[in-house]
C-alpha positions as CSV (number, residue, x, y, z in Angstrom):
1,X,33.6,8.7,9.7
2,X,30.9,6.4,10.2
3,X,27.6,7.9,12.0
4,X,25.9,5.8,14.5
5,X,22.1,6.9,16.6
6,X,21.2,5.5,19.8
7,X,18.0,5.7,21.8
8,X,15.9,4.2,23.7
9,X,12.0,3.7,22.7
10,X,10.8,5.2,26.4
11,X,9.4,8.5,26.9
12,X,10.3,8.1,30.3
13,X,13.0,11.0,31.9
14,X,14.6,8.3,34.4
15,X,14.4,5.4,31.4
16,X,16.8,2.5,32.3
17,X,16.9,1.7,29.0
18,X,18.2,5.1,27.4
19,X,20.9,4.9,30.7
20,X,21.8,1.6,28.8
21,X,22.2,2.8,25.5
22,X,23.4,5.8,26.3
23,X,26.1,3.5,28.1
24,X,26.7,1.3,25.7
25,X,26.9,4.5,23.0
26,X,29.6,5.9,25.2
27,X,31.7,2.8,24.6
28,X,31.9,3.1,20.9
29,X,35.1,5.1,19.6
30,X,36.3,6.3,15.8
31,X,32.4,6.8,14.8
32,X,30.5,9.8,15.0
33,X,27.9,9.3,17.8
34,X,24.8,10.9,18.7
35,X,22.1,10.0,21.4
36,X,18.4,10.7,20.8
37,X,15.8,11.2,23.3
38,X,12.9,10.3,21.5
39,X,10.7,12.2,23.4
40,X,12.8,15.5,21.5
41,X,10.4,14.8,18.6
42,X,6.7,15.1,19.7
43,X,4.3,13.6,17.5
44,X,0.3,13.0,18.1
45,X,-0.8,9.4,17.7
46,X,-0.8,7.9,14.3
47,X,-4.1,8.1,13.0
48,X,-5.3,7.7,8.9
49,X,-6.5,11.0,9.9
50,X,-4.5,12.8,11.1
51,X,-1.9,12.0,8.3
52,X,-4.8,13.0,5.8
53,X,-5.5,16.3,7.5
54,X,-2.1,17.7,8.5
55,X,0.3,15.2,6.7
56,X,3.5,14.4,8.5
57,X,4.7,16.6,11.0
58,X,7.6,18.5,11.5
59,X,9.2,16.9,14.5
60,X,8.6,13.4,12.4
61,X,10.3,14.7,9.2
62,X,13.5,15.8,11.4
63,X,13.8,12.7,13.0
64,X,13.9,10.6,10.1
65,X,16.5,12.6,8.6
66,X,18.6,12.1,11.6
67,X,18.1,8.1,10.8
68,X,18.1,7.9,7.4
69,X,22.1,9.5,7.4
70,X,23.0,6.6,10.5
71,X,24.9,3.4,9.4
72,X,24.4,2.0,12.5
73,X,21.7,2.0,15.2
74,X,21.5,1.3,18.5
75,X,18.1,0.9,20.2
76,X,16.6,0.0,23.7
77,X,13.1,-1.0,23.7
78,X,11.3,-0.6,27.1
79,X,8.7,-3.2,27.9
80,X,5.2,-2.2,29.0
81,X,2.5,-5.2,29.8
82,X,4.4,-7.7,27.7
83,X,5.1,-5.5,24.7
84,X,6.8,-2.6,23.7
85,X,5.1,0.7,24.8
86,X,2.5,2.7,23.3
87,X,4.9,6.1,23.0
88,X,8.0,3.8,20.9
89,X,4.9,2.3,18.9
90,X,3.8,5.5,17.8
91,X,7.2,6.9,17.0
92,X,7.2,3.3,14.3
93,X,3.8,3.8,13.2
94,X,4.6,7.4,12.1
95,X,8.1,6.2,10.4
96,X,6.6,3.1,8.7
97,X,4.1,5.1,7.1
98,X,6.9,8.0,5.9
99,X,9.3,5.6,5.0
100,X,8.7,1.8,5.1
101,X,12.4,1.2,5.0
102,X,13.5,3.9,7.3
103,X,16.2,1.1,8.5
104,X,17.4,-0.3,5.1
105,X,20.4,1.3,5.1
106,X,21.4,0.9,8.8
107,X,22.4,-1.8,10.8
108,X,20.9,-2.4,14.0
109,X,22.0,-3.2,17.6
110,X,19.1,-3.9,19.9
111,X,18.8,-3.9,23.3
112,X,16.1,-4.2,26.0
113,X,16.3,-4.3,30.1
114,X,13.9,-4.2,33.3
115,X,14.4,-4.6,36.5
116,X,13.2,-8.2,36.1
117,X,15.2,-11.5,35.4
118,X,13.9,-11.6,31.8
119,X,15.4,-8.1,31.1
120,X,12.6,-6.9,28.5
121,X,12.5,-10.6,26.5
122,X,9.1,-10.0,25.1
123,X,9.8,-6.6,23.9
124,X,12.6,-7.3,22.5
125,X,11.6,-10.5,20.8
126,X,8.4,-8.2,19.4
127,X,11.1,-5.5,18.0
128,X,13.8,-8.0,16.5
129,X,10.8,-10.1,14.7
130,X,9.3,-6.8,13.3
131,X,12.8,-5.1,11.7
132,X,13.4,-9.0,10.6
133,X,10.5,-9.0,8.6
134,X,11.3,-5.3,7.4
135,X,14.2,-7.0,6.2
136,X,16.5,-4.4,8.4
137,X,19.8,-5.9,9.2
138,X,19.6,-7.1,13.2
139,X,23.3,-7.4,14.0
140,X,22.2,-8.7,17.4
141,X,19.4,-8.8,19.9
142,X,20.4,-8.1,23.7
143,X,17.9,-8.7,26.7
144,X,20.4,-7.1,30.1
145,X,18.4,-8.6,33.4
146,X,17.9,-7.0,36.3
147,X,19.3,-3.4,35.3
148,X,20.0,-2.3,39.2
149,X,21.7,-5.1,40.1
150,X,24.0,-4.9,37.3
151,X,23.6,-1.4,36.2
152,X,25.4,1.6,38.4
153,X,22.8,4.9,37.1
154,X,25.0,7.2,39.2
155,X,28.5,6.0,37.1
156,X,26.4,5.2,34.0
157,X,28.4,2.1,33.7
158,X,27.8,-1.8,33.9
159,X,28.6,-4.2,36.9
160,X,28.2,-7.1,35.6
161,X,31.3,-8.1,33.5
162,X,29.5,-10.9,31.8
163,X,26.8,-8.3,30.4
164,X,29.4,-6.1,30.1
165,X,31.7,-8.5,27.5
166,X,28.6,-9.3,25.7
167,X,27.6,-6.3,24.6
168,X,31.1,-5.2,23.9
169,X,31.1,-8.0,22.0
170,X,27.8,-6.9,19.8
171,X,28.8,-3.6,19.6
172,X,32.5,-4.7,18.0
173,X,30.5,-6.9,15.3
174,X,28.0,-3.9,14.6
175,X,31.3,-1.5,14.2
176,X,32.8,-4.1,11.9
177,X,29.9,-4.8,9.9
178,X,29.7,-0.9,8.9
């Protein structure tokens, strides 16, 4: 059976985004599927350091495992200031330097939403660029607009049927690409 990860790059406790990929990860049936919280694997801020000093910790070591065995990934990006935050660049800092191709064997769903009309657009163009050039396979790229106006947080489900297709229409190409 096919294993497939989903999180969201937030370290927030009420994150829209991990209610959307947590959604979406719902959706998905015959696969083995597992939501992270991110936030489940503490690690300090990258620094040369730091890595020198203590090498890689424990928490980072566990959670590449957990990716490493995926085929497929789901991620939701959070946008902070026009990029992605601080807490889901850490969490890539510390894997990039573990295991530059931490991805390579994955393929990756991406999402990104706000409550704003672009949805998370600069985040999510930031993230897709960055696993292109990694050369990790981006199934698709998915900015949802205005998460409460077409999000329900107390069902956990989309309102918006047009989001709602599109992503089950990602998510069916990410299941048959595995």
């Amino acid at each position: 059976m096919k294993k497939i990860i989903a999180f969201a790059g937030s370290n927030s406790s009420t994150s829209i985004n991990h209610a959307l990929v947590s959604h979406v990860a719902s959706t998905i049936e015959n696969c083995e599927v597992t939501i992270l919280r991110l936030t489940d694997y503490p690690l300090p801020m990258y620094g040369k350091d730091i890595q020198d000093n203590d090498g890689f910790p424990d928490a980072l070591l566990s959670l590449l495992a957990v990716i490493k065995k995926a085929d497929g990934v789901l991620i939701s990006v959070n946008e902070h200031n026009g990029s992605i935050s601080a807490f889901f660049k850490n969490v890539i800092d510390w894997l990039s330097v573990v295991d530059s191709s931490y991805l390579s064997s994955a393929k990756v769903l991406l999402f990104s939403t706000s409550e704003g009309a672009r949805g998370g657009q600069t985040a999510l163009g930031y993230l897709t660029d960055f696993y292109t050039r990694k050369k990790v396979e981006v199934i698709d790229s998915i900015a949802f607009a205005s998460f409460s106006d077409n999000f329900d947080v107390k069902q956990g489900k989309i309102t918006n049927l047009e989001q709602a297709k599109k992503i089950q229409q990602a998510v069916a190409l990410l299941i048959a690409s595995l």
